[in-house]
N, C-alpha and C positions, 0 to 999 in steps of 0.2 A: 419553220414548221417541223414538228418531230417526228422522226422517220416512220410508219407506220409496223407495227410489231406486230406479225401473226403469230400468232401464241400455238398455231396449229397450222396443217396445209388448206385451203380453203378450194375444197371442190366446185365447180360452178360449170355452166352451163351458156352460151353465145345463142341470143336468138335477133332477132333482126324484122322490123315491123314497118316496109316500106324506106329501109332505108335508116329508121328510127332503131338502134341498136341497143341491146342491154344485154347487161351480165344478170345471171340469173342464178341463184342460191338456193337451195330446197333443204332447210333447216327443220322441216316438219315433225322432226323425232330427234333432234337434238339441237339444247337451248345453248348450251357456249358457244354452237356453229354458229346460231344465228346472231349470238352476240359481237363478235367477232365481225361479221355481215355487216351489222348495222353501224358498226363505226363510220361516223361519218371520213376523219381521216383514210381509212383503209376504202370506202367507195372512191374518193375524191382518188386515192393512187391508181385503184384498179381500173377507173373509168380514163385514166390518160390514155391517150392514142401512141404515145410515143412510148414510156415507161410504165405503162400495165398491159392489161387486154385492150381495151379501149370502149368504150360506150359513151350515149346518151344518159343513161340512168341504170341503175341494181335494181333491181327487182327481189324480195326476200318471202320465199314460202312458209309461212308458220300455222304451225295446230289452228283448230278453231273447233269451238265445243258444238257447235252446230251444222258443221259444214265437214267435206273431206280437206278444206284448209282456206287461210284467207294468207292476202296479198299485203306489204307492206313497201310502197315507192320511194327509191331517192334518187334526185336529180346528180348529174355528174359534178355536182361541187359538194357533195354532200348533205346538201340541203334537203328534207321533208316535204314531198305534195300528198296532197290525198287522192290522184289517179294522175293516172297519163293512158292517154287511149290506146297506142298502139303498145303498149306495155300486156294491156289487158287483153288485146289480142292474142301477144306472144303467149300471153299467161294460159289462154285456152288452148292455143298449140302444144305449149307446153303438159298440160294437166293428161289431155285426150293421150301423146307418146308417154307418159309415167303409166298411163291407163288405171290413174285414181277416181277416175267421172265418167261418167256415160256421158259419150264424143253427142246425144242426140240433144241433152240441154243438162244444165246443172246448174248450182247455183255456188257461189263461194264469195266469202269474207272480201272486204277491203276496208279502208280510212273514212272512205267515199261512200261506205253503206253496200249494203248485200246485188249482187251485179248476179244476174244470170248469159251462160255463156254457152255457146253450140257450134258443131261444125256443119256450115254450110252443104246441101248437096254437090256443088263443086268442090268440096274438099276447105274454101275460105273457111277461117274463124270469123262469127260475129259477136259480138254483145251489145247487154241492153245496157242503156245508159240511166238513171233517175234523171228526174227533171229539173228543169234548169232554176236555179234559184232567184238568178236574176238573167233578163232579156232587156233589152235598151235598142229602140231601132234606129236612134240616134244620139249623140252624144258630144253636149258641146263643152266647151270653152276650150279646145284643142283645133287652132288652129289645121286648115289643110295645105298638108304640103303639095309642092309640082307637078302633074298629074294623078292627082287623089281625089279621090271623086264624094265619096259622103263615108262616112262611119256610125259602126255599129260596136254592143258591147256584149258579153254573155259570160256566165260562171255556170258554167257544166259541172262542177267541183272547183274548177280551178279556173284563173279571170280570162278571158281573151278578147282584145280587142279587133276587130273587123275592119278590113280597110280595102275599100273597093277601089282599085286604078285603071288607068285607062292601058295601060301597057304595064305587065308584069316584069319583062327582063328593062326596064327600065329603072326598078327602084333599087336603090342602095340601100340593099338592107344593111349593112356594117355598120351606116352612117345611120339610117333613117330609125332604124330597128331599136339603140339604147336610148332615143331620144325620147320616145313613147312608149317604152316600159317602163322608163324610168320618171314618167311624167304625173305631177304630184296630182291630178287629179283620182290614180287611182292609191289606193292606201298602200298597198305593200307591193306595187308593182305588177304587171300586167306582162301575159305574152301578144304576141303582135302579126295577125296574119293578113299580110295581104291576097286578095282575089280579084279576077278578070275572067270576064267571059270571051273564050275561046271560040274558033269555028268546029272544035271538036266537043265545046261545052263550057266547062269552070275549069280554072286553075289557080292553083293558091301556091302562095311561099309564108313560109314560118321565120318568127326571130322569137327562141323560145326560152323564157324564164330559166335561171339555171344552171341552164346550157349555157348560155350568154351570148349567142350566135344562131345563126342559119341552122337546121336542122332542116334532112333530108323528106320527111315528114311528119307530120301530125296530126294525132284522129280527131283527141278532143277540140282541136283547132278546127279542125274539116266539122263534127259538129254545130261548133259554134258557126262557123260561113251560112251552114247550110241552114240555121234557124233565122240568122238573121237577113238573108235571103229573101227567106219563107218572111217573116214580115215588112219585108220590101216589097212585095209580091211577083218578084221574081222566077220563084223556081216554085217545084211543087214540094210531092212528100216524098219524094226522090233525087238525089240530087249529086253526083260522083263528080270528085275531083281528082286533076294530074296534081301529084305531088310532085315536088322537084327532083325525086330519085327517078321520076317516070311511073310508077305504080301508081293505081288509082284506091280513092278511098272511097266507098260507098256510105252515105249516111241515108237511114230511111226512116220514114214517121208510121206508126199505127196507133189506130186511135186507139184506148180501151177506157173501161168504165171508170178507173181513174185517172185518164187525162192520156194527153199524146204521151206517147214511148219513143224516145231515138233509139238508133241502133248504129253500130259501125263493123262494118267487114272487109277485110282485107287482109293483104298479106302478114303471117305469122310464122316465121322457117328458123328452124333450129340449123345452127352455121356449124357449131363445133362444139364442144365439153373439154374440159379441161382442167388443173390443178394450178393455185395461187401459191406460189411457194417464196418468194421474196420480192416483196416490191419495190426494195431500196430504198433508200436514202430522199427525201422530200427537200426539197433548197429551196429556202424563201418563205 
């Protein structure tokens, strides 16, 4: 792979969403920054844990003709989604310290369609999700693996598979995790959450597209549980999950005149800022 070239220093920004981390870029007044951003080569360095900063996914601010700016997601291989939830978190913690938005709701850009975002009276970010494009309260030709109990499917924007177990620190995700993302019923691949009901409530672990691994947590994941839940009739229009970092993710339903609204709130904390000046030499 060829070494990735910043043609300039690249200023960025560490926020951290449950555990769920990104680098975060504000290109919103200049287009070569964000050019430069958008390489996928240069995410894939910066997002190393060893030889960059390290993340889960970039996160890239840019203009928008209708908004104070929209959001533009890549996973830590460089890859394109069109949300990541706890991104969209950070992305309101972020906006409310630039103090570009009114912290009480606003509305800004993404891939994923126009998303409105607020800070909580606790200080939590939440936002609103659009509706799910497809829901599946079950799903077969996918065999169940050793204590797996039934499956579910959902694309919040982006696909996730539901996988209910009877014990959570049971399942191999390293092992269990490629084998059902990568499994040909879904077309380009799926991420993979398992959930278990606790005596403190739900808990869920992520194996997330991408990434290619365990991740600390995830929102649009914790959506997805929490709808297909809701059509199990499990839970109600509330419904809060332990993620694996320990922090919880709130998901909650309100009806309105165009159909239920999800929403997710949780943690969104700015770690540190900093300047990208050489990422080195790329092997392999």
């Amino acid at each position: 792979m060829r070494a990735p070239v910043l043609a300039r220093p690249l200023p960025f920004i560490k926020l951290t969403g449950s555990g769920n981390d990104f680098v975060f870029v504000d290109s919103r007044g200049d287009a070569a920054l964000a050019a430069v951003a958008m390489d996928p080569v240069v995410i894939a360095a910066a997002s190393d844990r060893r030889f960059g900063v390290g993340a889960d996914g970039v996160v890239v601010l840019l203009p928008d003709a209708t908004h104070a700016f929209r959001i533009r997601y890549f996973n830590a291989d460089g890859t394109q989604a069109n949300l990541c939830g706890n991104a969209t978190l950070c992305t309101v913690r972020l906006a409310t310290h630039l103090g570009i938005v009114d912290p009480a709701g606003f509305t800004f850009g993404s891939d994923a369609g126009d998303l409105r975002g607020w800070l909580r009276p606790d200080g939590q970010p939440e936002v609103d999700l659009n509706p799910f494009e497809r829901l599946e309260s079950a799903v077969g030709g996918i065999p169940l693996g050793p204590g797996e109990r039934r499956m579910g499917f959902g694309f919040p924007t982006v696909p996730h598979l539901v996988v209910e177990v009877d014990d959570l620190e049971a399942v191999d995700v390293a092992a269990r995790g490629p084998v059902l993302r990568h499994d040909p019923t879904f077309d380009r691949g799926t991420n993979v959450n398992w959930v278990a009901r606790t005596a403190e409530g739900w808990a869920m672990r992520t194996f997330e597209r991408g990434v290619e691994g365990e991740t600390l947590a995830c929102a649009s994941g914790a959506t997805t549980c929490a709808a297909v839940l809701r059509a199990w009739g499990v839970t109600g229009d509330e419904t809060r999950f332990r993620t694996r970092s320990g922090r919880t993710l709130t998901i909650r339903y309100r009806r309105e005149a165009h159909g239920e609204v999800p929403s997710i709130s949780g943690e969104g904390r700015i770690v540190f800022s900093g300047t990208l000046v050489d990422l080195g030499e790329r092997v392999g």
